[in-house]
N, C-alpha and C positions, 0 to 999 in steps of 0.2 A: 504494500500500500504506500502508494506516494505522500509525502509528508506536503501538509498544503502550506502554500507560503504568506506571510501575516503583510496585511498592508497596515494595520496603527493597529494601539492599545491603545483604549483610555480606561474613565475610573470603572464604569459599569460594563464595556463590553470590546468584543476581538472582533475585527473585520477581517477578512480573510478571503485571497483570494480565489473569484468566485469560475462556476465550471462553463461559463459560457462570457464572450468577449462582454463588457459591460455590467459585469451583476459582481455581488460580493454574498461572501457570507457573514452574518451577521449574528456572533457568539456573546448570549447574554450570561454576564458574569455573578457569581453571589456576594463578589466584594461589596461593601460600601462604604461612601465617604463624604463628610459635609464640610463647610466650610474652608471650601475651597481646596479640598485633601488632607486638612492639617488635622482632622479626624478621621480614620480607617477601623474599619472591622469588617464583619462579614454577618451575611444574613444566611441563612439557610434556606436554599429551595429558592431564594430572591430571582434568580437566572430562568426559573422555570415560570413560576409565576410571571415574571415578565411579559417573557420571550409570548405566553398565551394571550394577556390582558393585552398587549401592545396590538398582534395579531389579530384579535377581537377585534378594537378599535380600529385601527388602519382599514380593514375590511368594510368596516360600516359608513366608516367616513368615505371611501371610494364607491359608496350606493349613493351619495348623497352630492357627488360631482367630485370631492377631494382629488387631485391628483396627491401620488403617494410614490415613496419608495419602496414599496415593498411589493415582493412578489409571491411568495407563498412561505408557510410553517415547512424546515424539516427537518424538526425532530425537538426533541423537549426542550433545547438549549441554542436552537439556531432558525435564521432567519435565511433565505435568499431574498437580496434587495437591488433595486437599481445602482450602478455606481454613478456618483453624486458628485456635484462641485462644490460643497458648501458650503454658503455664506455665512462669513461670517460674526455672526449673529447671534443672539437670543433670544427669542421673544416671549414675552414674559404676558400672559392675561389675566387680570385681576377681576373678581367679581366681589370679594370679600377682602377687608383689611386683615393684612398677617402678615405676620416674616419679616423681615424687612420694610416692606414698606409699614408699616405700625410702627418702625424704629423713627423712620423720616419723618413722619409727620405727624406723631406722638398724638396717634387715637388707639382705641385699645382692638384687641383682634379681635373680631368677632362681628364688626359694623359692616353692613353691608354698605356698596358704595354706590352712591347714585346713578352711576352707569361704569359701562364696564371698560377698565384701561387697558391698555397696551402699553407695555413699558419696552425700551430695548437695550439689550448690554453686548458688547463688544466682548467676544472670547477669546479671552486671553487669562491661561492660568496665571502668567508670570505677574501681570498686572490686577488680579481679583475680580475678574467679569466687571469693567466697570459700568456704569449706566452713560448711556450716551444718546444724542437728541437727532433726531432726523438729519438736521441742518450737521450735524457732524458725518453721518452717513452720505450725506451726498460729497459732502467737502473730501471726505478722504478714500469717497467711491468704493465702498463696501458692498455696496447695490445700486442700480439705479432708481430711478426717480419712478418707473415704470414697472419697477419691482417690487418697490419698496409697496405701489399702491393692490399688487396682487397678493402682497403677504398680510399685508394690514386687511384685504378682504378677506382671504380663506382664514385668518382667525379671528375673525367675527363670526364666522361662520359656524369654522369648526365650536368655538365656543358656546354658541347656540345650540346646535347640537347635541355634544356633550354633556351641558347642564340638563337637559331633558331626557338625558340616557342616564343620568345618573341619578338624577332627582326621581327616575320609575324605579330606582331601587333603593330608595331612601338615603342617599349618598349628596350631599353636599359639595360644589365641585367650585371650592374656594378662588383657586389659581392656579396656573398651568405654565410650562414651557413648552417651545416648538424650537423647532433646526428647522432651516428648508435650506435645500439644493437646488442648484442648474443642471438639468439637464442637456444636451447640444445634438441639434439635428442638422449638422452642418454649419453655416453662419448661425442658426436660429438660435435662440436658447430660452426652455423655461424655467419656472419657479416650480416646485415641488415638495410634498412634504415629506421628512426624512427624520432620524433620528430613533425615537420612541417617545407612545404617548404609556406613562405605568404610573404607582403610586412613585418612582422614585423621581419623576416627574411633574407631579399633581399632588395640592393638598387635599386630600376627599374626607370630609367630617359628617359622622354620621346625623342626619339630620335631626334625632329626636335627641340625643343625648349629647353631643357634640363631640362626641370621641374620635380621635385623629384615627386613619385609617392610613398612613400614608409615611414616609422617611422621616420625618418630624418625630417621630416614634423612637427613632436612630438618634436625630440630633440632638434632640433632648433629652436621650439618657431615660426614657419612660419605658422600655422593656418592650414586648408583647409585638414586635414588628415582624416576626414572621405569622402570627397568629393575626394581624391586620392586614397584609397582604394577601393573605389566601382567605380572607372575608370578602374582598373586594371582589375576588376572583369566584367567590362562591357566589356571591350577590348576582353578577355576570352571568351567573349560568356555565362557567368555563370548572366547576370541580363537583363534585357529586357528593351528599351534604349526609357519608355515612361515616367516615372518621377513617375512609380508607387510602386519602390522597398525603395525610401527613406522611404514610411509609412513603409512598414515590417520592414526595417529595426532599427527602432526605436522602440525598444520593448517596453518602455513604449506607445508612440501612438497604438502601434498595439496591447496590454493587456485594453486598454480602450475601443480602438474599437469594441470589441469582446466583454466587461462587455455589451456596449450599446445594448436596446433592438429592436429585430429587429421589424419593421414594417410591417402590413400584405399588401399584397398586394391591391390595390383596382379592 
């Protein structure tokens, strides 16, 4: 078996290259990390649960016009994705005060906000994601002017969506990141959505209690984050609600399980 060869690491996942010209594979990881990295651990099962919720989602959002990077689930830990150009960006969608922005403008979390923002941060580990203003994006041409107004559409959008997909399952869908990519069809080129949408991406609070569902769980030092992760995913419809997914999900139990020898029948 050929050893495949890695195009990046980063904190949550391996790309890898993919088996047809343009595509990659896309290896979600169980590490986690907040605060720019200067926090690391590991969740358990977190690569799996992902790699599903993300899938979920990406799928739903391209019934709904989404373009997306992704081309299909294959296998508990990996994606096949479009390969991407891209920009670099973050975009950040707010419906509820938290996190950070609660820091800046010292209201408490939990206030809904009059409408819903779009904030944008330049990625860059070396400099801390900083937050940066349209008029800086065009000035240092990160995206164009004609880009910028396709991505500020599709997460209006996609945000619309999401809040309705997640409020039918009692989930509260605070705030969100997105990545998009250029695609290139010769001179041509589009915008596209790329990355992952999962809880390590999204604050999701349970609507009746307000219980974090989502890395927050991580940053905060509150425990219970792989048991909120596979809520979300159970909520979803993506795990079967008999207490038999926490073995798969624990890859090491579930590589032992498999070493042991089976017994013949009598």
């Amino acid at each position: 078996m050929s050893r495949r060869r890695q195009i990046y690491e980063g904190k949550a996942k391996i790309l890898y290259e993919g088996p047809e010209p343009g595509t990659l594979i896309q290896y979600f990881k169980d590490d986690a990390t907040a605060f720019n990295a200067q926090k690391k651990g590991t969740i358990n099962g977190k690569g799996v649960i992902n790699n599903r919720i993300s899938e979920h989602v990406f799928t739903r959002l391209s019934t709904i016009g989404i373009p997306t990077h992704f081309i299909r689930r294959l296998n508990m830990r990996e994606q096949l994705v479009r390969q991407v150009e891209i920009i670099p960006l973050e975009v950040v969608v707010r419906n509820v005060v938290a996190g950070s922005l609660a820091k800046r403008v010292g209201l408490p979390e939990g206030e809904p906000l009059p409408h819903t923002l779009i904030e944008y941060y330049l990625k860059s580990d070396e400099l801390g994601d900083p937050m940066v203003a349209e008029e800086h994006i065009a000035c240092f041409n990160w995206a164009s002017h004609e880009e910028m107004q396709d991505i500020a559409a599709m997460a209006i959008r996609i945000n619309d969506f999401m809040c309705g997909m997640f409020s039918a399952i009692d989930i509260r869908l605070v705030d969100f990141k997105l990545e998009f990519g250029r695609i290139y069809d010769g001179d041509y080129s589009r915008v596209i959505l790329a990355d992952e949408i999962s809880p390590d991406n999204c604050r999701l609070w349970d609507f009746v209690t307000g219980e974090k569902l989502d890395k927050d769980r991580f940053r905060r030092d509150m425990g219970g984050e792989e048991e909120a992760y596979q809520e979300v995913a159970r909520r979803l419809g993506l795990l079967q609600d008999d207490g038999s997914p926490g073995e798969v999900l624990d890859m090491s139990a579930h590589r032992t399980r498999l070493r042991q020898p089976v017994k013949p029948k009598k």
